[in-house]
N, C-alpha and C positions, 0 to 999 in steps of 0.2 A: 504494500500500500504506500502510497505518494508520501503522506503524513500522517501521525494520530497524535494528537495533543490537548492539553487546555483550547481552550475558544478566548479568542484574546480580541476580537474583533468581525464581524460579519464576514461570510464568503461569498463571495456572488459564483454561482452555478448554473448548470442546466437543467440538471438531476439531484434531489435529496433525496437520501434512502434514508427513513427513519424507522431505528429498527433495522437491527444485524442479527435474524436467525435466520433459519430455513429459506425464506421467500425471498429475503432478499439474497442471500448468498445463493440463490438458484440464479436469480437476476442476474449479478454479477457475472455469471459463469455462462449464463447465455448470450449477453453483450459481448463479453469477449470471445467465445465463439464464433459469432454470428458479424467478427469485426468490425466493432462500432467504434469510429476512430475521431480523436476532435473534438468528444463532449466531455465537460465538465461535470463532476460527479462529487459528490461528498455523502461519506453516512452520518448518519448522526446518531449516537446509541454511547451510553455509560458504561457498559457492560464490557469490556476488548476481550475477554474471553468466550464472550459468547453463550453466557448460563450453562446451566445444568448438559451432561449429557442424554441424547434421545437416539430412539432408533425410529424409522420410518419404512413403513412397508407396503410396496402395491403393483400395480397389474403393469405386466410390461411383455414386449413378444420379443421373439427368439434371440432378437439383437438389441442392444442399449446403450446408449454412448457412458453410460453408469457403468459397463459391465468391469472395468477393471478396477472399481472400488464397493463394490457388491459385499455382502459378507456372505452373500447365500443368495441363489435360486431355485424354486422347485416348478420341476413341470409338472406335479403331482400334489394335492393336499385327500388330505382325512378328512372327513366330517360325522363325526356322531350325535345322532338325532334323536329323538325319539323311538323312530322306527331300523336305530341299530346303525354299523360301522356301514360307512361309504368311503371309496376312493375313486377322485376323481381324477381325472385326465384332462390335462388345462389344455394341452396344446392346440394352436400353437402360440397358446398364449404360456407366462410364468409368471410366481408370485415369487416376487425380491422382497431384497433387507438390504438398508445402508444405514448406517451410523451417522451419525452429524459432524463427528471427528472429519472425517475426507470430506464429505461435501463443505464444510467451512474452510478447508486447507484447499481446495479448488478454488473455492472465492477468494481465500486471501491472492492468490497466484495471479487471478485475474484482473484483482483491483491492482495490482501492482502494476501489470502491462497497461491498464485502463487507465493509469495515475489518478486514481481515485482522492480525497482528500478524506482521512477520516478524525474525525470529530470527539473526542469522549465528555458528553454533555448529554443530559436530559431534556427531551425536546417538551416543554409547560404549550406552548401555544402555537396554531401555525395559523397563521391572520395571511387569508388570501383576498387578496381584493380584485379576483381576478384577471390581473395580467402577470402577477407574479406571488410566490408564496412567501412570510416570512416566519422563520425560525426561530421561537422566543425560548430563552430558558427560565429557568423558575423564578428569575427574579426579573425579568421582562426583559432585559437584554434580546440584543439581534444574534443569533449566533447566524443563521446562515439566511441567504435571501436565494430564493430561486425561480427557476422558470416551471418548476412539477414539483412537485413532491409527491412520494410515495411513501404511504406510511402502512405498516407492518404490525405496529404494535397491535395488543389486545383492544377492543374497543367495543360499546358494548352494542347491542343493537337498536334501533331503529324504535320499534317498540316492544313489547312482553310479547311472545309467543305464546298460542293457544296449549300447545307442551315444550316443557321444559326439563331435559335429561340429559345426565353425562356418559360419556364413555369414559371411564376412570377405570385402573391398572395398576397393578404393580407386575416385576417382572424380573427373574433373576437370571442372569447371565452363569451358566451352571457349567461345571466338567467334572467326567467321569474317568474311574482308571480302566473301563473296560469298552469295547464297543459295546454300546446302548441304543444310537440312534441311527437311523438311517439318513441319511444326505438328501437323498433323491424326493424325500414327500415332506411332506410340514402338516403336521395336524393346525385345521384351521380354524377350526370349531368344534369344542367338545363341550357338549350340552350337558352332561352326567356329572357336572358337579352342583352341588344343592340350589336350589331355584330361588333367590330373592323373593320375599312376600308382592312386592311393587317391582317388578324390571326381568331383566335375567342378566343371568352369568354363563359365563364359560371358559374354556381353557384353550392357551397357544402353546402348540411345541414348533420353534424354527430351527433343526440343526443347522450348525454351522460345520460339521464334520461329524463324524464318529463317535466322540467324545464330547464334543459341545452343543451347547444349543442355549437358547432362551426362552425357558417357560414362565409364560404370564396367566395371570387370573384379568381379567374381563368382567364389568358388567355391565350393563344399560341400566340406569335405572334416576332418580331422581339426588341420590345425594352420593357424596365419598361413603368410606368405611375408614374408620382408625385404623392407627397400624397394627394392633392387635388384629382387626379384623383380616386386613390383607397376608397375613403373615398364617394367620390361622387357616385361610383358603388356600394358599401356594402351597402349605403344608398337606391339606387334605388330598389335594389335587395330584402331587407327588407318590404319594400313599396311592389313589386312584391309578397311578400310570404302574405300580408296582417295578420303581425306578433303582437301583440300588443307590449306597450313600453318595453324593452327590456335593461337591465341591461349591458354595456360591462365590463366584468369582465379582459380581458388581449387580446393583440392584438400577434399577430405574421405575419411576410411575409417572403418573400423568394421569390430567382429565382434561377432555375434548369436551365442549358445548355440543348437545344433540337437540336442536330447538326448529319448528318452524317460526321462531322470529327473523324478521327480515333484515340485513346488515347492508348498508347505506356504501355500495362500493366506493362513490364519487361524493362524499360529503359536501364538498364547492368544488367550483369550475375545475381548479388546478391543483387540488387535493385526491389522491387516487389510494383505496385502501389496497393490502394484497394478503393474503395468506387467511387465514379465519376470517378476521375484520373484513375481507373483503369480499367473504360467501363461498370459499373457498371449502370449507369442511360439508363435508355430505351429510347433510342432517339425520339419516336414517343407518350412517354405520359410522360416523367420525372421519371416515378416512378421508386426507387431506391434500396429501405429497403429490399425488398425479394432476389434482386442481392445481398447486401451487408450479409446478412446470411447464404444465400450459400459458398461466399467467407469465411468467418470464418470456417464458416463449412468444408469446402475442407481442410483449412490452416490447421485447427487443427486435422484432420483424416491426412493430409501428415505429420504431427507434431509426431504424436503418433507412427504410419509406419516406422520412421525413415527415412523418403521419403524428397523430398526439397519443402518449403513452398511457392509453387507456386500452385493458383486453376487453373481453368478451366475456360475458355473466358466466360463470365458472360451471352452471347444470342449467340447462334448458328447463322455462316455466312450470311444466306442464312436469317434469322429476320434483321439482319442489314440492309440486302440489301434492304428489304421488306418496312424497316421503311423508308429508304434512298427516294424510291420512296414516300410515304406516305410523309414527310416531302413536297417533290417536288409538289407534286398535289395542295395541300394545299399552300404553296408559290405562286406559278403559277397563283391561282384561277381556277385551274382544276375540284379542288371539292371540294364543300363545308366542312368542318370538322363535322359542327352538324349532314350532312345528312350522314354522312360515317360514324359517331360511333354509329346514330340510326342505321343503317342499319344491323352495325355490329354485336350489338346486339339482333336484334328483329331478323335476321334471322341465328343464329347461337343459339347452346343451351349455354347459358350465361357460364360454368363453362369450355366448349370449348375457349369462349374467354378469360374467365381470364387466362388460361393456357400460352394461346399465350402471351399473357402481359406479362406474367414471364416468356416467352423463353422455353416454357414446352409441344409445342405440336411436332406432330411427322406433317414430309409430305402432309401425305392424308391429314389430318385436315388443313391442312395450303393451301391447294389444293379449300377445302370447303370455307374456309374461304375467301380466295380470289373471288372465284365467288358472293361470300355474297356484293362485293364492286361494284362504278358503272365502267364495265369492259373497255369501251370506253375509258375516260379520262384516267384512271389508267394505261391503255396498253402507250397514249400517255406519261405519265410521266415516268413511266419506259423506253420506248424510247429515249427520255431526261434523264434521267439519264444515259444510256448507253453512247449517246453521248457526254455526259458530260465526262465521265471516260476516254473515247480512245482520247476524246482531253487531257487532264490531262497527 
């Protein structure tokens, strides 16, 4: 990177990145890919280390320019439902895992060639008055003045969401002294561990070889659990896989917002949200990272264009509304969750549904897919949901 220092004075730029995780260090890495040469860049974020570590995992096919900093791909997952073990066959699609370790060590490399300017300041205000944005910090100072800004950070939404539920984890990074795991498949859903009163759970196994992998506990549902709580599931769950003793090598958690409240991608003119804030996160599974690469990707092709660095709504209206319902059912106790994502997938061709997940399928499929659900409840949740809206 160019520079990282106190803020001693205003910068004038082209680009504010506010906010250095994921979306932007995707950005970063697609700009300089995509050799965006000449523009003036600055981030702006307190943080230079970049928080906590996380791992990210999603739908990708046979080839990915991620592939040499991957920690795992499977053409293969498990699913246990209800109605007993399934293994599916993604191809020719795969389900990855990267770490934020490399993806942030890619963006640093970039901003350097980029000559990026970076900032360690908390960004209090950005007063755009539409022709340009400016960058206050907590005591109203200018830190940076620019032509865009992109902000990243957490933000909340728009208005309260008819529901509102988290996708919250914990997750331990495990190795064994014996081969345990298989490489080739990922359990990606295992419904058999005890069911939340309000949501559901489940369990992740991703090896990473023979010997390692990352088993997490999962739930949907409306609040966290203590660490007692999560500690007491990883445990059960372990016990469930009839695992032997098991090395924890690094923990990680996290909670995802699972809401149909609506997030204000473009708050004014020249204000542009990215990554959750910016509608990014899939309201009906959390997942986020293949929205957030899109978004870079868009920014940096309207970058190059000479176009304005705003993407494209991250899921098409009509998945919103889909998940909106889907949220509802599930709240309600309309439908179960485990038997609606068995369902989903044993009657659907598996690469049909990850499509959906990414906002990627056309109508008809979404046509099929739907009938793939049980039609009864689902018809009355969309019901409720309608009435929900015209009272609203």
């Amino acid at each position: 990177m160019a520079g990282r220092g106190r803020h001693t004075c205003a910068v004038d730029v082209d680009l504010a990145l506010i906010g250095y995780g994921g979306a932007t260090s995707l950005l970063l890495s697609a700009l300089d890919r995509r050799g965006v040469g000449g523009l003036r860049i600055a981030t702006v974020d307190p943080d230079v280390t970049h928080g906590h570590h996380r791992t990210w995992a999603f739908w990708t096919g046979p080839r990915d320019d991620l592939d040499p900093i991957l920690d795992a791909a499977w053409p293969r997952v498990d699913l246990y439902g209800p109605g007993g073990a399934r293994r599916l066959d993604l191809g020719p699609m795969r389900y990855a895992m990267v770490q934020s370790g490399p993806i942030f060590q890619r963006a640093g490399e970039a901003a350097a060639r980029l000559g990026v300017r970076g900032i360690s300041a908390s960004a209090a205000a950005l007063d755009d008055d539409g022709t340009e944005v400016t960058v206050r910090d907590g005591d109203g100072a200018a830190i940076v003045r620019a032509k865009w800004a992109l902000d990243s950070r957490p933000a909340a939404p728009e208005r309260p969401g008819r529901t509102f539920w988290l996708q919250h984890f914990r997750g331990w990074w495990v190795r064994a002294e014996a081969d345990v795991f298989d490489p080739g498949s990922a359990i990606l859903m295992d419904f058999r561990t005890p069911q939340p009163a309000r949501g559901v759970s489940f369990g992740y196994v991703l090896p990473t070889g023979p010997r390692s992998a990352l088993i997490e506990y999962t739930e949907f549902s409306p609040a966290r659990l203590d660490d007692a709580g999560y500690e007491t599931a990883l445990r059960s769950y372990l016990k469930l896989l009839r695992l032997p003793d098991l090395v924890v090598e690094k923990v990680e958690d996290g909670a995802i917002p699972m809401t149909d409240a609506p997030f204000a991608q473009r708050p004014s003119p020249r204000v542009v949200r990215l990554g959750t804030a910016g509608g990014a996160t899939r309201p009906s599974t959390g997942y986020t990272f293949s929205a957030m690469r899109r978004q870079a990707e868009q920014i940096a092709g309207a970058v190059l264009a000479g176009s304005d660095p705003v993407p494209a709504p991250a899921y098409p209206r009509r998945h919103m509304w889909m998940d909106a319902v889907a949220l509802r059912a599930w709240d309600r106790g309309l439908v179960a969750a485990p038997a609606f994502f068995e369902r989903l997938f044993t009657r659907n061709p598996p690469e049909r549904v990850l499509r959906f997940l990414d906002g990627l399928t056309s109508p008809a499929e979404e046509v099929a897919l739907m009938a793939s659900t049980p039609l009864l409840p689902m018809t009355w949740a969309a019901a409720g949901d309608l009435f929900a809206r015209l009272r609203g």
